[in-house]
C-alpha positions in Angstrom: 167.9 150.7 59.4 168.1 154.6 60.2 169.4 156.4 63.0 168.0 159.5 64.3 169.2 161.6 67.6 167.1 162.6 70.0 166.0 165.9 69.7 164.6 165.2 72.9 167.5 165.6 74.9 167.3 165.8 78.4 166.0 169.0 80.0 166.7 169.9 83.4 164.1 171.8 85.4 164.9 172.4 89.0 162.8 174.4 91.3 164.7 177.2 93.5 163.0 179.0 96.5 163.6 182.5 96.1 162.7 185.6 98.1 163.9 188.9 97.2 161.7 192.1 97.0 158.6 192.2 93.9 159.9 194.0 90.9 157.4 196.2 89.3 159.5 197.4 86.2 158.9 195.6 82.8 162.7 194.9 83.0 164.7 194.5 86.3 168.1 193.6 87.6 167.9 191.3 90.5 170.5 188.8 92.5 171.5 185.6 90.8 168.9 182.9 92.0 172.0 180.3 92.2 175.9 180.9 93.1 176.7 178.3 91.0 174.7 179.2 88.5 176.3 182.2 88.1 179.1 184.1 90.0 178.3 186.3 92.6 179.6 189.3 91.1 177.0 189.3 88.1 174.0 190.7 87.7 171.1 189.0 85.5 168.5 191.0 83.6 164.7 189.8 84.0 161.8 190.3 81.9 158.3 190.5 83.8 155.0 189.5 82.2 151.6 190.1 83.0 150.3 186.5 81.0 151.7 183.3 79.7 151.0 184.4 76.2 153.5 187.6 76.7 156.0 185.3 78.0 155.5 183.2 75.7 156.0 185.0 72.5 159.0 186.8 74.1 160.6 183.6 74.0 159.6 182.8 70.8 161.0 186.0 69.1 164.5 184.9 70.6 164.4 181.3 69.9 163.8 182.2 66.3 167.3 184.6 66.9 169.0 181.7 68.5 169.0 183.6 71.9 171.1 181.3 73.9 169.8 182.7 77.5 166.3 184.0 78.5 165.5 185.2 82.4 161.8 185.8 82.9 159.7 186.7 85.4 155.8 186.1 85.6 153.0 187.9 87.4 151.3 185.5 89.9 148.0 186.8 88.1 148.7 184.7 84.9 147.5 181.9 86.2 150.3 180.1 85.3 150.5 176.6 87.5 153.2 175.6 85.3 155.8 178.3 84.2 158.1 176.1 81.9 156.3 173.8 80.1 152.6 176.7 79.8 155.6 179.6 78.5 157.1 177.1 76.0 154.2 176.3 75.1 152.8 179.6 74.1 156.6 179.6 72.5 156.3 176.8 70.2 152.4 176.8 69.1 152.0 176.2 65.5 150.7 179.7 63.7 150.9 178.6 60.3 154.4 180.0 59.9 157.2 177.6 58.7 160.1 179.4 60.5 158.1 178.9 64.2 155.7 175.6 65.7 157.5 172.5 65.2 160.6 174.3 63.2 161.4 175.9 66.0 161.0 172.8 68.6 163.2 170.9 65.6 165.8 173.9 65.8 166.7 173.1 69.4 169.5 170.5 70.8 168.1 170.7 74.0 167.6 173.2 77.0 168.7 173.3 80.8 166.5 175.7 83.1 165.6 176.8 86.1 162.1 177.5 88.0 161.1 178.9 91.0 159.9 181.5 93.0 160.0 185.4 94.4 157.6 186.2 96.5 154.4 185.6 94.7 156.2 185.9 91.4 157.0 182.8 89.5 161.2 182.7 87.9 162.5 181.2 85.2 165.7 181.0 83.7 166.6 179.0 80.8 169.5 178.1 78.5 169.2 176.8 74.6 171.4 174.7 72.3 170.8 174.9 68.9 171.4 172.7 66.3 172.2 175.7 63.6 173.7 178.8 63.6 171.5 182.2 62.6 174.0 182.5 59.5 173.0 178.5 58.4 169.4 179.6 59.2 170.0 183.1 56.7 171.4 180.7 53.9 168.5 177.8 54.7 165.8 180.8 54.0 167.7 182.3 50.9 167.7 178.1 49.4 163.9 177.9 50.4 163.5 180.7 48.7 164.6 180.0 45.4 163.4 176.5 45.5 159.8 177.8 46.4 160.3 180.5 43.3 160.8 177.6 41.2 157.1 176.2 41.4 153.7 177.9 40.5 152.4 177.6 43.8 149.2 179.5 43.2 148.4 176.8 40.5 148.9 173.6 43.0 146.8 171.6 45.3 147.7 170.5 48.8 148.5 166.8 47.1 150.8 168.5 44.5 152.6 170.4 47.0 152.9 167.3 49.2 154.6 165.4 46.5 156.9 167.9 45.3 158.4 168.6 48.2 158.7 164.7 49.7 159.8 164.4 46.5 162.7 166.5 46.5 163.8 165.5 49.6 164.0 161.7 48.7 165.8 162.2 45.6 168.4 164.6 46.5 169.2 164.8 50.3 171.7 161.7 51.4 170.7 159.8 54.9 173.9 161.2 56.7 176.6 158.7 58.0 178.2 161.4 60.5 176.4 161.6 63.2 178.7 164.3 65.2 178.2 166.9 62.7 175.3 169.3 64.2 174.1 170.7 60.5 172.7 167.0 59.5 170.2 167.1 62.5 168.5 170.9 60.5 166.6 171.9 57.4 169.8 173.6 56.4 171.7 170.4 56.3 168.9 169.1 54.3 168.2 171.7 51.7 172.0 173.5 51.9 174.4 170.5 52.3 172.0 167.5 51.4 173.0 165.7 53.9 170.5 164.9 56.7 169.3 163.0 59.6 165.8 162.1 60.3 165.5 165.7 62.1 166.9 167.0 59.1 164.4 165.8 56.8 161.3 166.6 59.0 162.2 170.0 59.8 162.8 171.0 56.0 159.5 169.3 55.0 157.7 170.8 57.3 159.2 174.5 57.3 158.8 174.3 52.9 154.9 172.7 53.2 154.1 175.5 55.7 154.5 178.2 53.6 153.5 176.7 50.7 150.1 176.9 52.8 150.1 173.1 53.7 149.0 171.8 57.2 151.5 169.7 58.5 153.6 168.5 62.1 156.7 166.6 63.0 155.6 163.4 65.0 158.7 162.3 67.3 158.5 158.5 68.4 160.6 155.6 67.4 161.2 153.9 64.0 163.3 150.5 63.6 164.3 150.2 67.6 165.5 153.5 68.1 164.6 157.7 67.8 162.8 158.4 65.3 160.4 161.3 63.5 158.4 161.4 60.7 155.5 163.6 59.3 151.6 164.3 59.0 150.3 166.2 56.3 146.9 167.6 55.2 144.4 167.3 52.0 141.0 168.7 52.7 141.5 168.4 56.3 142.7 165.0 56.8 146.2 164.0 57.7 148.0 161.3 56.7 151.8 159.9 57.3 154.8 160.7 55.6 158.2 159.3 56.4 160.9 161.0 53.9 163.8 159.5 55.8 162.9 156.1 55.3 161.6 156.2 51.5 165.4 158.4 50.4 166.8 155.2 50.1 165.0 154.0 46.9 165.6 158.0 45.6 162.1 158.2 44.4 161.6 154.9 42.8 159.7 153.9 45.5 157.4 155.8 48.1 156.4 153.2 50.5 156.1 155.8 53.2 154.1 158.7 51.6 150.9 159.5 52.0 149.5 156.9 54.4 146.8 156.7 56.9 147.6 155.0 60.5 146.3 151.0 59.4 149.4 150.7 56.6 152.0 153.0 57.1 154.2 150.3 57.8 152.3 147.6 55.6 156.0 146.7 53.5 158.2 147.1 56.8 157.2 144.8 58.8 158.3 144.3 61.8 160.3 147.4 61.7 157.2 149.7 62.7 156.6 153.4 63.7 155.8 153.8 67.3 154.3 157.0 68.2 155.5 158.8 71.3 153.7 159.6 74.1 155.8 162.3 75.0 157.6 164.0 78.0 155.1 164.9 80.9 157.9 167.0 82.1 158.8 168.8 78.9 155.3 168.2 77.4 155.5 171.8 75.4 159.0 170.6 74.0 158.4 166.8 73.5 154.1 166.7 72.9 152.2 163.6 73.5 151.5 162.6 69.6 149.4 160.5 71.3 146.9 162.0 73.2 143.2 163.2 72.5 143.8 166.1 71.9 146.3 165.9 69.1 144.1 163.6 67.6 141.4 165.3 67.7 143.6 168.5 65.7 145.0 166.5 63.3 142.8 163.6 62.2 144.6 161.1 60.3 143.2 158.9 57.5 143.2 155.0 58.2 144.1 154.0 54.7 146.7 155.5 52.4 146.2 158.2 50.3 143.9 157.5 46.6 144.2 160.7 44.2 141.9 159.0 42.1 139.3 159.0 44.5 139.7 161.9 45.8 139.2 163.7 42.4 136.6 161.7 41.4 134.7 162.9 44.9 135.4 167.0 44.1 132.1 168.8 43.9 132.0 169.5 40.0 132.3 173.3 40.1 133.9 173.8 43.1 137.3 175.0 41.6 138.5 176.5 44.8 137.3 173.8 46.9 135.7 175.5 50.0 132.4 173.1 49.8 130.1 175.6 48.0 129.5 176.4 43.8 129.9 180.7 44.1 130.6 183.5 41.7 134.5 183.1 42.8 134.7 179.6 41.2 133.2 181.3 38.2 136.1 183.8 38.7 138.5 180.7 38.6 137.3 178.9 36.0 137.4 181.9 33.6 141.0 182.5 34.5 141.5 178.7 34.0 140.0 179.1 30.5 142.3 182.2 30.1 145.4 180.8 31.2 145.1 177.1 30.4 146.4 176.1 33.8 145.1 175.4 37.4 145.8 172.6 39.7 144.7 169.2 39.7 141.8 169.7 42.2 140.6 172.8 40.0 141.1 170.9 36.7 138.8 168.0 38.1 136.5 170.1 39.9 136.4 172.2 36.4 134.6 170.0 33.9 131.4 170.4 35.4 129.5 168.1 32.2 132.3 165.3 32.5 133.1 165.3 28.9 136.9 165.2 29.0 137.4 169.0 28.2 137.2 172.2 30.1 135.3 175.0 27.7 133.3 177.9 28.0 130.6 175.5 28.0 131.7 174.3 31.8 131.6 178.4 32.5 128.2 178.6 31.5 126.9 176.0 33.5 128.4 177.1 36.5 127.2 180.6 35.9 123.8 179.1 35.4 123.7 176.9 38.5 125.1 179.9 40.5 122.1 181.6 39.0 119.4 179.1 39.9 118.6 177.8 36.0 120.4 175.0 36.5 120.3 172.4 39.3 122.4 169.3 37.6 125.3 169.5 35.4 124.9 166.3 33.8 121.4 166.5 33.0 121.3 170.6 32.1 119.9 171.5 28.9 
């Protein structure tokens, strides 16, 4: 059905012995720690770090400038038991930022390194191939941009966001056919050149709904026999399964892939399924077990599909900002919503507290009276 390279691609890690004398400098020239890694003539530059989460970031900051070649060194008081996969890990933690966590892991062809050892200090050297170039990456920000300009975020819920960005992408970006061409494995060959990959699709979604403020990660596995990734998003804290890649080819007639929880995502494809992968144990920070407890326990995903309905119909009447409590800032809210006539569908719901089909400054007085003790039922207030 689709095809979708493996962003996984083969990393080697192979441990050298080294012994030279401690460095003590933040920044160090020392020998090569292979001949035929590099000729004997040259002379590599080291960073030293104190902790994993230095390290860590370091790397980060140059992955996100497409450093090709990083040469760290790392204090044996880090604790650090496992340099490559605990600094990448640091690396490619999700912050809440769309340009680093899973865009950044997405970004990468695939890496070769090197661990080992001087003295007491732990070494690593490591290589990256990216998929895009920092200009593509400068053009894929200015489109995101504009695209992002074009909605009134502030006025939307996490479901609204969701579905205008999945949206998007299933109506306008084209499964690509060439397979050799590096830009349709990126967000930029998704959002710039409408032409994608699985990869493609995933990493766009994800970079756009993270800074629209919308929990979400890339889940690599396999989908119709072969590589494959798709998506989990959030609405009030609960995640639930998105697969843009597979739904482009109805172009938005159909979303049989959006929005749905782990007991039908794949309730019209049978027997092509999604398998979830369980990873790389020796690359776990580059290819995570989606698998495991501990991701599951982070990102919770619905059993069932998505209902709007229900889900408005369950909104604390009131609540306009939805943060589980009736305060003086949804009173705030629903003045400005009176003002300005707009909000999003969450607030709108939330917003006619008495349930009679309009939002008036009858609503506002209730909630100022509830907040004020009067009133202790909407329905029922007199």
């Amino acid at each position: 059905m689709k095809k979708c390279k493996r962003f996984i691609a083969a990393a080697s890690a192979l441990v050298l012995s080294l012994c030279c004398l401690p460095l003590s400098a933040a920044a160090a020239e020392i020998s090569p720690p292979s001949p035929e890694a590099v000729s004997a003539e040259a002379r590599i530059v080291y960073e030293r770090f104190d902790s994993v989460t230095e390290a860590g970031l370091y790397v980060r900051e140059n992955l996100k400038r497409h450093t090709e070649e990083l040469h760290i060194i790392l204090s044996p008081w880090s604790g650090s038991a496992d340099i490559l996969n605990d600094v990448l890990g640091v690396a490619f933690a999700e912050t809440g930022r769309g340009d680093e966590g899973d865009y950044l892991r997405l970004s990468i062809e695939g890496y070769s390194s090197y661990t080992g050892y001087m003295l007491l200090d732990q070494v690593l050297d490591i290589r990256f191939n990216y998929n895009s170039t920092i200009e593509e990456e400068a053009v894929f920000a200015e489109k995101e941009a504009e695209f992002l300009a074009s909605m009134d975020i502030d006025r939307m819920d996490e479901y609204e966001k969701i579905t205008a960005v999945y949206d998007y992408l299933v109506k306008n970006v084209d499964y690509a056919e060439n397979f050799e061409r590096s830009e349709v494995y990126t967000a930029y060959g998704a959002l710039v050149e409408k032409v994608a990959v699985c990869q493609g699709y995933i990493q766009a979604m994800y970079r756009i709904l993270t800074d629209m403020g919308v929990s979400c990660r890339a889940v690599n596995g396999e989908g119709n026999g072969g590589d494959h990734v798709w998506g989990i998003a959030a609405i009030n804290d609960t995640y639930y399964l998105l697969d843009p890649t597979w739904d482009s080819q109805f172009d938005g007639v159909f979303k049989i892939f959006f929005l749905k929880g782990y007991g039908d995502f794949d309730e019209y494809s049978s027997p092509v399924v999604h398998i979830t992968g369980t990873g790389d144990e020796r690359n776990s920070a580059f290819v995570p077990d989606c698998t495991s407890e501990s991701f599951a326990m982070a990102y919770p995903v619905a059993e069932s599909a998505f209902d709007p309905q229900t889900y408005y119909d369950s909104l604390i009447r009131g609540d306009l900002n939805i943060d589980g409590v009736i305060d003086i800032f949804d009173l705030i809210s629903m003045k400005k919503l009176i003002l300005s006539g707009t909000a999003s569908a969450s607030s709108l719901a939330a917003a006619d507290v008495n349930r009679d089909g309009d939002i008036t400054i009858g609503d506002a007085v209730l909630i100022q009276r509830f907040i004020e003790g009067s009133v202790t039922d909407f329905l029922n207030a007199s």
